[in-house]
N, C-alpha and C positions, 0 to 999 in steps of 0.2 A: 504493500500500500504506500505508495507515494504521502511524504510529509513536506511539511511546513519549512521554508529555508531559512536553514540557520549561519549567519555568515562566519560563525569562529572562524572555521578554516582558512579563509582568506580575507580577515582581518584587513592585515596590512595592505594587500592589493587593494582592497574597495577603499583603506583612508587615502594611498596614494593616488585611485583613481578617480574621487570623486571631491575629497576635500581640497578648497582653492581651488580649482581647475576652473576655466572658464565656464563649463556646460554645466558644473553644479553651481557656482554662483549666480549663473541665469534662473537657473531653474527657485533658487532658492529666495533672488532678490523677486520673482513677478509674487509665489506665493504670499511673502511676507506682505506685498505691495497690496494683496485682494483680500488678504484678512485687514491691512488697516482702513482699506477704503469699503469693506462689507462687514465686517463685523465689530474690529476693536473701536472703532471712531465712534460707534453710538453708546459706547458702555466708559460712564466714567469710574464703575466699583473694580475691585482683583476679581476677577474671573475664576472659576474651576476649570482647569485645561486637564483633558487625558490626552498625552502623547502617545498613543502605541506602534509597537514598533519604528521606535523613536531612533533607531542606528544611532550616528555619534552625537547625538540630541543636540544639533546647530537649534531648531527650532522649538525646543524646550526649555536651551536655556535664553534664546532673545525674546521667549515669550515671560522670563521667571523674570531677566533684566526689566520688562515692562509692568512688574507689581503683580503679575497672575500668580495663583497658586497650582504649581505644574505637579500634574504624576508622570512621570515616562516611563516605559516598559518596552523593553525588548528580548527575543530568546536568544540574543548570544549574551554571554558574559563580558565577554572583554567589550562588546559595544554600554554594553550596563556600567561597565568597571571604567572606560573612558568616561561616559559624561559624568558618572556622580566625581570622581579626581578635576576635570574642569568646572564643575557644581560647587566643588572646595575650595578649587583655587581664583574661583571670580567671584566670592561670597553671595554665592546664593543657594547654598544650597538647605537653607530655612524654606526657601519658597521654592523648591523643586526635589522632589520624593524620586529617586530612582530606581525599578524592580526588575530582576529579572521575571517574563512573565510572557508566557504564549497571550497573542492578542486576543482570540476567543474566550480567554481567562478575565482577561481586563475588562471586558467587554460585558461580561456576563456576573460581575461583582456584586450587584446590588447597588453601586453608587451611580450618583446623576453627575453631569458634569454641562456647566454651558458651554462651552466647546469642547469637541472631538477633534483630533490629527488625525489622520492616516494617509498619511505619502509615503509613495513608492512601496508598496505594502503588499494589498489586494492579490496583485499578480505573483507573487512569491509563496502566496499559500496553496496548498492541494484541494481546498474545495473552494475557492475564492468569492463567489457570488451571496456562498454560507451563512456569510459572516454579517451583510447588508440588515438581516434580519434583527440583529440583535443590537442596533442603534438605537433606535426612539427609544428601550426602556432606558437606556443609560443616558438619555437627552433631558435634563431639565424644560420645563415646555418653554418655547421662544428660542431654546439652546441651538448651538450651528453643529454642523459638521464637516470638516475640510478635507477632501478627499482626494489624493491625488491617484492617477493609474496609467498604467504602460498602456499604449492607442493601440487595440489592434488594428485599424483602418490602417495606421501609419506601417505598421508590420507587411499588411499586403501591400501598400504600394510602394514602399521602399524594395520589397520584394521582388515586385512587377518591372520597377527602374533597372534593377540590377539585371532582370533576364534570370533570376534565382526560378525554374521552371517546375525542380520538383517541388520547392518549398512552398510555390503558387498552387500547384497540382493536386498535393497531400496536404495544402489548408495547414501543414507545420511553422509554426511562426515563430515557436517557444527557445529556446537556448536549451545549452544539454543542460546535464545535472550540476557539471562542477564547475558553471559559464557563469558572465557575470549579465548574460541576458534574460531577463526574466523566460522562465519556462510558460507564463498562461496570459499572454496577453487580453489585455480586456476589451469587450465591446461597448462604449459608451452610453448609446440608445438603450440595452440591458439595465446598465447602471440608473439611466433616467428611471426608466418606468417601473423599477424595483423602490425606488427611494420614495417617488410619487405614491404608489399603489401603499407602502409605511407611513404614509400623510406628511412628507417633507416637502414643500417647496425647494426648487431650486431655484439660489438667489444668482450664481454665476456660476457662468458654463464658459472656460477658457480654454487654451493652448497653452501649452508652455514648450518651448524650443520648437516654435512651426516651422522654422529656416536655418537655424545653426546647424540642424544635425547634415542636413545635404548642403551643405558648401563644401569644396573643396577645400583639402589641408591649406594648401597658402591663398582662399580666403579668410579660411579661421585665424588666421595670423594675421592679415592685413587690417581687420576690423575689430576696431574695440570693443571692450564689453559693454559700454555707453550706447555704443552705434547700433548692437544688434539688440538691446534691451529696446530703443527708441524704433526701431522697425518692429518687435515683438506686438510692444503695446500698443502700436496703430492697427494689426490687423487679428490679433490674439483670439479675440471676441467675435470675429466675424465668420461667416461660413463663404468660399469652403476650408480655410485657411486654417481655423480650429481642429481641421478632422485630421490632418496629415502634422500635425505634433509629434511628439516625442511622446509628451504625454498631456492630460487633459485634467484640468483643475477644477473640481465643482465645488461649490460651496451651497449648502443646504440648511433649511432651516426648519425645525420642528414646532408648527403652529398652535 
């Protein structure tokens, strides 16, 4: 039976490949940018935040710097063991709880929270769609949800680009087992009408990396991170521009 990815193994690889890097600091500056323009800007109290599957809690702990009161939870250890040591060493870690903790666990606590995290998440679990269900109890009513996911649209047509024939053919979009490609790419439209059918509104439906990821290498050098954030945000929100991402950012709200 196929399980839930756990990154110990390759720790290091995913902080050298992801942290600083241009395409995680894209990824990281739009999210931040649509939690403050859809959610944080109307609330002046500390918030409940559950981060799960919170990796090396970038977004845990600039939400604990913002006065919230963070849980984060993830099943590797050493991603646990990083942020609570950065939790220590940036004094906050009064306002940020770190567990090791499978998300379905967090998830199904008993506790409410006015916002949820879950980026980059979703597609790295074995039953992935599973887990949608189990939001609105742990949603204070009015509470958000931040959801980020791997685009499968973007998978077939990056696919289609390439001339990759079997991977079009046999509908395989996933990475292997011990890749750092999500193995269960998600279908967005699913994601909609699962969250909708649990009485969420969806307040924002975005892109994130619609055009970084197909530039060629010496575009990706030639243009700053300024430049390609300021192209993001003009067309991020729009269709069809949103569907061929990287990945696709909702933010939802429990009425």
């Amino acid at each position: 039976m196929a399980a839930d990815r756990n990154f110990d193994e390759i720790f290091e690889q995913f902080h050298r490949r992801i942290k600083g890097t241009k395409k995680g600091l894209l990824r990281e500056a739009l999210i931040r940018e649509d939690l403050l323009k859809t959610v944080l800007h109307e609330e002046a109290k500390s918030l409940k935040v559950l981060d799960t599957g919170c990796g090396l809690g970038d977004m845990s702990l600039w939400l604990s710097r913002q006065g919230h009161m963070v849980t984060a939870t993830d099943i590797s250890e050493k991603m646990v063991q990083h942020t609570r040591a950065v939790a220590q060493n940036e004094g906050v870690a009064d306002r940020l709880e770190v567990m090791q903790m499978p998300l379905q666990v967090a998830l199904n606590s008993g506790k409410k929270y006015d916002l949820i995290c879950i980026h980059a998440v979703m597609e790295w679990l074995a039953e992935p769609y599973a887990m949608l269900d189990s939001i609105p109890a742990s949603l204070e009513t009015g509470g958000y949800l931040s959801l980020t996911i791997y685009n499968l649209h973007r998978s077939v047509f990056n696919s289609l680009i390439k001339g990759s024939f079997r991977k079009v053919m046999a509908e395989d979009f996933g990475g292997s087992s011990n890749a750092m490609t999500p193995p269960n790419p998600i279908e967005p439209e699913k994601v909609i009408d699962t969250l909708q059918k649990l009485g969420l509104s969806i307040e924002l439906h975005a892109g994130l990396r619609c055009f970084y990821d197909y530039f060629s290498p010496k575009a990706k050098e030639e243009h700053s991170l300024d430049d390609v954030l300021t192209l993001e945000r003009r067309y991020r929100k729009l269709y069809p521009y949103r569907d061929f991402a990287r990945y696709v950012h909702f933010i939802a709200r429990k009425s």
